[in-house]
C-alpha positions as CSV (number, residue, x, y, z in Angstrom):
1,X,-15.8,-5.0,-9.3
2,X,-13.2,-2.4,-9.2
3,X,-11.4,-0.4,-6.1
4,X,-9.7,2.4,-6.3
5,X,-8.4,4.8,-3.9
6,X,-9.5,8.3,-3.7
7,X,-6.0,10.2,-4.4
8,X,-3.8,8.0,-3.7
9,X,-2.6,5.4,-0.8
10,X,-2.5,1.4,-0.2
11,X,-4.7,-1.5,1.0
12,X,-3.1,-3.6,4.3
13,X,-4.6,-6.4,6.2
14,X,-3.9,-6.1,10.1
15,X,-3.1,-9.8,11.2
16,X,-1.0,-8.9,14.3
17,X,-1.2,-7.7,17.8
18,X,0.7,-4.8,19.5
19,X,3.9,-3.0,18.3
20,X,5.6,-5.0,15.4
21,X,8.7,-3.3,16.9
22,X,8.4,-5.0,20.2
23,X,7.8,-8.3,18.8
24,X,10.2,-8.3,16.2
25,X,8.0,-8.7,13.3
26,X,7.6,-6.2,10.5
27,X,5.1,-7.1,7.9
28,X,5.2,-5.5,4.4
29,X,2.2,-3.6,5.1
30,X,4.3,-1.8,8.1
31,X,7.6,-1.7,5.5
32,X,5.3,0.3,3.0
33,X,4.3,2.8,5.6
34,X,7.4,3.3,7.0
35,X,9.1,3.9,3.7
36,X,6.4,6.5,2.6
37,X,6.4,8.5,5.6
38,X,10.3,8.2,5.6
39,X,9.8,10.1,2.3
40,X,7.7,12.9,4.0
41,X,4.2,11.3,2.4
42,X,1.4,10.6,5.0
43,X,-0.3,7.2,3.2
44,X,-3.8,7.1,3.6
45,X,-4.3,3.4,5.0
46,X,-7.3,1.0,4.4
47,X,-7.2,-1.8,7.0
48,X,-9.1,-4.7,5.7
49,X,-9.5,-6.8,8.5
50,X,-11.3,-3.7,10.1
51,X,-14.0,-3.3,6.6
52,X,-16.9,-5.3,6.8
53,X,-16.3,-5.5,3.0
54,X,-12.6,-6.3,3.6
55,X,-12.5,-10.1,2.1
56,X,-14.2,-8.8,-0.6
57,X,-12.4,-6.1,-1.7
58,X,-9.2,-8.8,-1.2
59,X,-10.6,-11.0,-3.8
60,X,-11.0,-8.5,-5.7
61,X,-7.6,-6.8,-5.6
62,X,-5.9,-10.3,-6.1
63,X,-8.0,-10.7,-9.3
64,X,-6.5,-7.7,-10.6
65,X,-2.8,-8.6,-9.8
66,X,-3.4,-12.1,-10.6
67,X,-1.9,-13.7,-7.3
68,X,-3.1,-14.7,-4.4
69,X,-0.9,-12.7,-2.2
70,X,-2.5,-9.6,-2.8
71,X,-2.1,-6.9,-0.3
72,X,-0.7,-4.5,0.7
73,X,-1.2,-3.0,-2.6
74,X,-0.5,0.3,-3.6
75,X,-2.5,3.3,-5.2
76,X,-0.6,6.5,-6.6
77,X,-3.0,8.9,-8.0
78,X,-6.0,6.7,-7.7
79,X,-3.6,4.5,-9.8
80,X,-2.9,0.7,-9.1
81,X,1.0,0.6,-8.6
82,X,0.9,-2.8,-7.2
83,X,2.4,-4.8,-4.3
84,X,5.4,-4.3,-2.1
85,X,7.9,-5.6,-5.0
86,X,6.3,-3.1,-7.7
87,X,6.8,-0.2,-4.5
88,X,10.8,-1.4,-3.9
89,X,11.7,-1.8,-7.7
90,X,9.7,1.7,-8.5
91,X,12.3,3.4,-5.4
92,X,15.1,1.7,-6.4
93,X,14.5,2.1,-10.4
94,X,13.7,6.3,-9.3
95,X,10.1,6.5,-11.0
96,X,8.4,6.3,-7.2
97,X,9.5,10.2,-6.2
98,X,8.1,11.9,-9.6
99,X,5.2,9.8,-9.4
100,X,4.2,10.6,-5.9
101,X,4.8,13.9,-7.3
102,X,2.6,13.9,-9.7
103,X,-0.1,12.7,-7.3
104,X,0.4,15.5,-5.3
105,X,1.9,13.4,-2.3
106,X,5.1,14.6,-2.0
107,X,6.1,18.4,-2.5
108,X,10.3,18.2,-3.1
């Protein structure tokens, strides 16, 4: 089975309840959002826990990283990127800006 986003944007579970800013707690799906559209791009979002096919397409996403702590994983381009380390060494390394670029995502 394979998943991949239409142009380009990530895979998130939502496990908590109301405002992560109120309680204090920021997951990584919420850090990879925030960094994106602090970068002008608007992610396009697929909330697992809210997909009937959600656990599926999990299972299937950690197959293709090879972990068990699989999302949020990120699409560029319809491209698999990987999880929230791949995102942060990509940023820090330059190579996230061109390729969000590339995808069309960002217009700098």
């Amino acid at each position: 089975m394979h998943y991949q986003a239409d142009s380009w944007g990530y895979y998130v579970p939502v496990r908590s309840i109301g405002d992560p800013l109120e309680s204090g707690e920021i997951g990584l799906g919420e850090c990879v959002k925030r960094l994106f559209c602090g970068m002008g791009v608007n992610p396009t979002v697929y909330e697992l826990d809210q997909d009937p096919t959600g656990k599926e397409i999990e299972r299937a996403l950690s197959r293709l990283l090879g972990s068990s702590t699989s999302v949020p994983v990120v699409f560029i381009g319809g491209k698999l990127i990987g999880a929230m380390d791949r995102v942060m060494a990509f940023h820090i390394n330059g190579t996230l800006v061109p390729l969000l670029k590339e995808a069309g995502a960002l217009w700098l």
